[in-house]
C-alpha positions, 0 to 999 in steps of 0.5 A: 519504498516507505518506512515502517514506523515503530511502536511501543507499548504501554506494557513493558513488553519487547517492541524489538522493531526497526525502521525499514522500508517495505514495497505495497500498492497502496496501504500503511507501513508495517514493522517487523517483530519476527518473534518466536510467540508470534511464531508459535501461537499468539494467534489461535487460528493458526496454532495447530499448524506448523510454522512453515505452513503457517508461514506459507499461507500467510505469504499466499493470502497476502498476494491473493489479497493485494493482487485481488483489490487491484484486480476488483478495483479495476473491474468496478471502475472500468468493466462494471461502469462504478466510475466512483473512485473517490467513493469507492475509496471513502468505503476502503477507509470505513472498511478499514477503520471498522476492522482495525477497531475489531482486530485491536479492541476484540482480536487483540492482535496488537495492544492498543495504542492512543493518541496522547496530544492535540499536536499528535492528532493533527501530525496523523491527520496531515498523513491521512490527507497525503494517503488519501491523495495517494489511494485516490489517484490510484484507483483513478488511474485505474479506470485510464490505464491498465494494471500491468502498467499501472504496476509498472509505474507503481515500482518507481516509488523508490525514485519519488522517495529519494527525491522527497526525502533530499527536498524535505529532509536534505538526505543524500543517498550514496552514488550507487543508490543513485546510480541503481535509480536510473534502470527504474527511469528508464524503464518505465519510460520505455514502458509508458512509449510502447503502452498500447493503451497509453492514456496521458491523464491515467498515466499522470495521476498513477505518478500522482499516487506512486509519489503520494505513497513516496511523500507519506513515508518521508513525512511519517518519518518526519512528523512520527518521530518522538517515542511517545508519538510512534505508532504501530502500523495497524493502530496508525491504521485505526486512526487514519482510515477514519479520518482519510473518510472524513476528509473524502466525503466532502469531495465525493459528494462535490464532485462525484454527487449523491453517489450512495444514493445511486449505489443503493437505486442500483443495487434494488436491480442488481445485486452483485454490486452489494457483493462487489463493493463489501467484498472490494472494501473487506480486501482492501483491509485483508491487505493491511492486514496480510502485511503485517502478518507477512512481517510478523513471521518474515522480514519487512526485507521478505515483504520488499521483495515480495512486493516486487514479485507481486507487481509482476505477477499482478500485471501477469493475471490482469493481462490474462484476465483483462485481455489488455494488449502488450508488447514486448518492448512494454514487457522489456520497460517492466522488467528493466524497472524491476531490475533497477528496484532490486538493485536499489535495495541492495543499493540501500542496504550496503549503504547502511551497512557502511554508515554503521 
């Protein structure tokens, strides 16, 4: 879906990592370094457990956290009547920027990584304004249409991404990977006309965001290209969420009004929502987080496929949750577009192993 970007460190430390794309609803790119430290005991937390199981919880906090902000978000924005989504997209970033400060500063997960020219600010903050147009259309989309189809159109990104990289960088995929294209069409067109809650204005912004999320791997890739420019994914996060905030606040303000002002009247006489929202923006993190430790201890493949997984699981728990109607043939639409990722990843891959 999108390429993970690679990083070096400032110590001659051994930043074996490879660019590969990973599948995630709507955050950053995470490289894999499956190395026998970070199995064994770089984290403290998880030293005293074996690696399987530690292995086994990662995996399990990762769909807990990404099904879980899909899931929140939905519920603020079309249950609990928060209809902010620029807002509630604004905290996501503070969040985001917060934590990473104190994964990498105090927590050291990662070295720290800084941004070394005026050229290289500037090539990170035109990421962060796709990404924002990216989360932003996604969480709108969510007050429209429900997540078992939001989902759905969310697994089309490997379309948007081959169709961006040939417009921008002019790069032709082989026939089979085209070909493997056509099922996740398909299916998202049977999908969108049998929809019981079809909404046109939903269903446009979600391909907004699914082609916004496609558009930032190809520019990543473009923009971050130099050594001394590559970022490791969780500093690329420290720098992004503070400026994708920067950039949301002028619209939130325009378009949606003084909408801390109204959250802070509305939590004097209603509480949960202080609850909902830190709760909401501390998951939207966790699934940054989640996914780099996922690939950490996996693959960035593993993680691709567990991308997959989730999206069908996701769309399971929302249906149970939600109670949102669906047909068979919407669920026939969902699985064919499944069906057409896979086969595109494995597009992808004998491709690559027929380049080299």
């Amino acid at each position: 879906m999108v390429e993970a970007q690679t990083w070096t460190t400032r110590r001659m430390s051994n930043p074996r990592l490879e660019s590969t794309a990973t599948a995630d609803h709507q955050l950053l790119d995470i490289p894999a370094t499956p190395t026998a430290e970070v199995r064994n005991g770089i984290y403290s937390v998880g030293s005293h457990l074996s690696p399987n199981l530690l292995t086994a919880l990662i995996i399990a906090s990762w769909f807990m956290s990404n099904i879980g902000v899909l899931l929140l978000n939905k519920y603020l924005l079309s249950f609990y009547g928060y209809r902010y989504p620029i807002f509630l997209t604004m905290l996501h970033m503070i969040s985001c920027a917060c934590y990473s400060y104190v994964a990498i500063n105090f927590l050291e997960i990662v070295p720290r990584q800084h941004i070394l020219s005026r050229k290289q600010f500037f090539k990170i903050f035109a990421l962060s304004a796709i990404f924002c147009f990216s989360v932003v259309c996604g969480n709108t989309s969510l007050r429209y249409i429900p997540v078992s189809f939001n989902q759905a159109i969310g697994a089309t990104t490997p379309f948007f991404t081959a169709i961006f990289a040939f417009l921008i960088t002019c790069k032709k995929e082989s026939a089979e990977v085209y070909c493997a294209l056509l099922p996740v069409v398909f299916g998202i067109v049977l999908a969108s006309n049998s929809e019981p809650l079809f909404n046109l204005f939903g269903f446009l912004v979600c391909v907004g965001s699914t082609a916004g999320r496609a558009l930032k791997s190809v520019v990543q890739g473009i923009l971050l290209t130099s050594e001394a420019e590559k970022l490791h994914s969780m500093n690329l996060l420290l720098y992004m969420a503070p400026m994708a905030a920067m950039i949301l606040l002028p619209f939130t303000l325009y378009i949606e009004g003084n909408v801390a002002r109204i959250t802070l009247e509305k939590a004097k006489t209603d509480s949960f929502i202080v609850f909902l929202l830190v709760g909401n923006a501390t998951v939207a993190y966790l699934v940054n987080l989640t996914n780099f430790l996922v690939t950490k201890h996996t693959s960035a493949l593993t993680l691709q496929v567990l991308g997959n997984a989730k999206a069908a699981l996701a769309a399971i728990v929302s249906v149970m949750i939600f109670k949102n109607p669906v047909t068979v043939m919407g669920m026939a639409g969902f699985a064919v577009t499944i069906m057409g990722v896979v086969l595109y990843s494995e597009a992808k891959k004998r491709s690559k192993v027929t380049t080299h």
